[in-house]
C-alpha positions in Angstrom: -62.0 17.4 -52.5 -60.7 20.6 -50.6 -61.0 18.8 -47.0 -59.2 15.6 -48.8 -56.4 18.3 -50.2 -56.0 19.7 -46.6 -55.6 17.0 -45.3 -52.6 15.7 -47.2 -50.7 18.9 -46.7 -51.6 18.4 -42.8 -50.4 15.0 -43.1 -46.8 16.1 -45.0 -46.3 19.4 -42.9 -46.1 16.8 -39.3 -44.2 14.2 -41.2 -41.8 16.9 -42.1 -42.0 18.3 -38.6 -40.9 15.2 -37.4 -37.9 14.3 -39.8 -36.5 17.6 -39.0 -36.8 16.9 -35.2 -35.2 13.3 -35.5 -32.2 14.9 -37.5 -32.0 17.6 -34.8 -31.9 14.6 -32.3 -29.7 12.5 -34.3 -26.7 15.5 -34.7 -28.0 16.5 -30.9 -26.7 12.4 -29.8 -23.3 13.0 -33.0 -21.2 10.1 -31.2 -18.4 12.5 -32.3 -19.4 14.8 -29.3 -18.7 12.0 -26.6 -15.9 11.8 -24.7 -13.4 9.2 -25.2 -12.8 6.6 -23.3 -10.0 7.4 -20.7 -6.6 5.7 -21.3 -6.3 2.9 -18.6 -3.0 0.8 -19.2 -1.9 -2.8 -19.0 2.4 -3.5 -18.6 3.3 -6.3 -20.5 6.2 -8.2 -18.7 9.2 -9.5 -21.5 11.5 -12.2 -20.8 14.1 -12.2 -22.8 16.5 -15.3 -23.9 19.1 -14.2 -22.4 17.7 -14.2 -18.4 16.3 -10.6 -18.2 12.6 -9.4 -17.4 11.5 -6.1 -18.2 8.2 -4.2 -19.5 8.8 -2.6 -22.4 5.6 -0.6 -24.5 4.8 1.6 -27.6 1.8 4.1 -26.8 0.1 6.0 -28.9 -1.2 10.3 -28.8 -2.3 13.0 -31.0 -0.6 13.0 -34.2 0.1 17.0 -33.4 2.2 16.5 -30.5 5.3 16.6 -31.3 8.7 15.1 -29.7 9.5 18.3 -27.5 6.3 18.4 -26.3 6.3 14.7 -24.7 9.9 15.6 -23.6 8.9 18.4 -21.2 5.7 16.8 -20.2 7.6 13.7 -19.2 10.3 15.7 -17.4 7.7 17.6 -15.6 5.6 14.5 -14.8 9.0 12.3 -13.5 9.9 15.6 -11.5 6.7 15.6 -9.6 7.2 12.1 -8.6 10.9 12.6 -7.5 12.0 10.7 -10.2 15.8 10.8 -10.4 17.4 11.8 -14.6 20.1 10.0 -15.8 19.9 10.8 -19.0 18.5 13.3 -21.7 18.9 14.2 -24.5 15.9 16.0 -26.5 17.4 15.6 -30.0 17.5 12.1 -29.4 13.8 12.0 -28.0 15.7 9.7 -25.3 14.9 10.3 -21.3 15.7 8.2 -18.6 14.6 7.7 -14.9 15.7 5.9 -11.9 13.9 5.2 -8.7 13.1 3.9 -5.5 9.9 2.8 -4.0 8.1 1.3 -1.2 5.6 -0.8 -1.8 3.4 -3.2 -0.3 1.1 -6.2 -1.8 -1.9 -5.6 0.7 -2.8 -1.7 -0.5 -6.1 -1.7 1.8 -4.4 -2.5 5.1 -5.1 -0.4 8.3 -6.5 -2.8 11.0 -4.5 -4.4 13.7 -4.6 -7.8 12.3 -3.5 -6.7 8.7 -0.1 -7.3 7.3 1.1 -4.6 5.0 4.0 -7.0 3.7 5.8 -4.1 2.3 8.6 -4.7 -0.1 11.1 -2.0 -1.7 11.6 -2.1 -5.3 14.3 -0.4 -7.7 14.0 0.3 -11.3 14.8 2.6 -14.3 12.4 3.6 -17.2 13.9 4.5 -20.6 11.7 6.5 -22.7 12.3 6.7 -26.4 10.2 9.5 -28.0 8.7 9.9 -31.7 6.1 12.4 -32.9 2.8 11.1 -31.9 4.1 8.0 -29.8 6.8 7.3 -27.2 8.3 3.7 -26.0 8.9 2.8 -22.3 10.9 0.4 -21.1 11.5 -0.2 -17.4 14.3 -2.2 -16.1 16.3 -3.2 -14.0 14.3 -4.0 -11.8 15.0 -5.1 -7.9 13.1 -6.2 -5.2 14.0 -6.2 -1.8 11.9 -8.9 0.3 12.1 -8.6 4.0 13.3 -12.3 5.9 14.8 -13.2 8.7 18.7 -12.7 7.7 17.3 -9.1 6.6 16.6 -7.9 3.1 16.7 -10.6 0.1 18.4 -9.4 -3.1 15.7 -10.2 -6.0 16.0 -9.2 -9.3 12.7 -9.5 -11.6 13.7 -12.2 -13.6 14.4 -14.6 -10.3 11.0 -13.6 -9.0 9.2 -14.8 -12.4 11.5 -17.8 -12.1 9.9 -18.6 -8.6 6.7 -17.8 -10.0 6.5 -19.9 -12.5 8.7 -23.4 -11.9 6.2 -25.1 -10.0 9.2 -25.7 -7.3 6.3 -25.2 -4.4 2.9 -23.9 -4.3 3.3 -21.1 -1.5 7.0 -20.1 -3.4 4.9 -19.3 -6.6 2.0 -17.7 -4.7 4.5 -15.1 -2.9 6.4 -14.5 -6.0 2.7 -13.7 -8.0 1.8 -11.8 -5.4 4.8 -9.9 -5.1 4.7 -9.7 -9.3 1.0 -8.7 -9.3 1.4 -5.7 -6.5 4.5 -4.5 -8.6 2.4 -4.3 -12.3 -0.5 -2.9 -10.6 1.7 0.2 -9.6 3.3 0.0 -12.9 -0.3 0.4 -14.6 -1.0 3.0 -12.6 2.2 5.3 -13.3 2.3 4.8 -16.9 -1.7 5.7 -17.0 -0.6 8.8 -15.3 2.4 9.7 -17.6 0.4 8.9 -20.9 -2.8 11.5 -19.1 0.3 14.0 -18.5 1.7 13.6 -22.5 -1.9 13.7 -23.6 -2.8 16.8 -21.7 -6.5 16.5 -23.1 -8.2 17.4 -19.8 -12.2 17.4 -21.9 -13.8 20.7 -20.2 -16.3 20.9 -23.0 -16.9 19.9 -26.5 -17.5 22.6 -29.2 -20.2 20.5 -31.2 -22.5 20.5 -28.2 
């Protein structure tokens, strides 16, 4: 009867034992103490009714960060990418940007045989600023395509018509092309800007 007893109590002490190591396991693996996943953004081209094309987004961040906060991060960010101001105006939560750039719609060039087909491109970004979320719009926008006769005059809406009225097959290729190389930058700047509003560079996480 005694061994039978022991037994038991053996039995409960390592099924105990072993709950208490699966709950230690189970807090040890708290999905709460893995990162997020990193902010990665996709531009969403607008045409509007009346023959305009632009990108125009509302993005989300911590609650806690407030509208002067995103102002001086953006201003800081814009700064370190010689962005030129034309406008702020903090009260308003209202900035906005203009630029030039030169790009090109083969990024991984570098042989002799390679075409860079570089392009130049103007735009503005507006941003529009709110506790916890700011709005970007950038427009404006003008390409400069290299030809013959020198540099062709393209505004983004003109582009997206020759992408997109089936006039000739190599027309809308060039144009998508073009289109594709210019959102791709996009995506890439506005990732940057939200990581810069964020600030939430993840060293460590306190519930380890």
């Amino acid at each position: 009867m005694k061994a039978l007893l022991l037994s038991i109590i053996l039995a409960f002490v390592i099924l105990s034992a072993k709950a208490g190591n699966e709950e230690k396991a189970a807090k040890f693996y708290d999905h709460s103490s893995i990162a997020p996943v990193p902010f990665i953004d996709t531009v969403k081209l607008i045409i509007d009714t009346g023959f305009m094309a632009y990108y125009q987004k509302a993005v989300k961040v911590d609650s806690t960060i407030k509208i002067s906060t995103i102002y001086t991060r953006t201003l800081e960010f814009m700064a370190a990418k010689n962005f030129q101001q034309t406008y702020g105006y903090e009260q308003e939560g209202k900035l906005i940007f203009t630029t030039s750039q030169e790009l090109n719609t083969n990024p991984e060039y570098g042989g002799d045989n390679d075409d860079p087909q570089s392009y130049s491109v103007q735009f503005s970004i507006m941003l529009n600023m709110h506790n916890g979320r700011y709005r970007y719009t950038i427009n404006n926008v003008i390409f400069y395509l290299g030809s013959q006769s020198g540099n062709r005059r393209m505004p983004l809406y003109d582009l997206y018509i020759k992408e997109t009225n089936g006039e000739s097959r190599r027309i809308e290729k060039n144009a998508k092309k073009i289109i594709d190389s210019f959102e791709k930058y996009l995506a890439a700047l506005t990732t940057e800007l939200h990581t810069e509003i964020q600030h939430k560079g993840i060293i460590y996480n306190p519930k380890f």
